[in-house]
N, C-alpha and C positions, 0 to 999 in steps of 0.2 A: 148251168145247173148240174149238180151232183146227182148222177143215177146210181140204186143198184137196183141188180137182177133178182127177183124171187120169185118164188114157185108159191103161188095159194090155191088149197081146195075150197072149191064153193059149190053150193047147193045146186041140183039144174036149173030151179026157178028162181035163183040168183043170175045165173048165165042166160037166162034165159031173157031176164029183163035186160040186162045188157045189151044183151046184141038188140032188144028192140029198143032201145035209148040211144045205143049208135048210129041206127040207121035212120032213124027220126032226126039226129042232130046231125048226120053226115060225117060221124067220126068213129072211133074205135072204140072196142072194148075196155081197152088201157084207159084211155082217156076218160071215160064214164066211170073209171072207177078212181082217177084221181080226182076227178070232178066231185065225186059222193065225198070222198075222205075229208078235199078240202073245204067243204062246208060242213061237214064233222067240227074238223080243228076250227071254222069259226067258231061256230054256236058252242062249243068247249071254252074258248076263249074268252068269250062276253058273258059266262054264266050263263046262255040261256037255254045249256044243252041238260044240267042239273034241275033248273029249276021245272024243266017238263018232265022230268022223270019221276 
């Protein structure tokens, strides 16, 4: 898998959910937040991220 490095600012009650999403699932930050994205790029993908909007 190709990585790159970035730096994002988030909200504290962004970070804040995170960290309690990693600790309930036993993983990290990182990971919680590629977890969110790539159910983003689903529901983008299949239309159903438009049609709720």
């Amino acid at each position: 898998m190709d990585e790159v490095r970035m730096s994002v600012r988030l909200p504290r009650d962004v970070v804040d959910f995170l960290g309690r999403m990693a600790k309930e699932n036993f993983t990290s930050r990182n990971a919680e937040v590629i977890r969110s994205v790539r159910e983003r790029m689903k529901r983008v993908q299949s239309g159903a991220d438009e049609a709720a909007e």
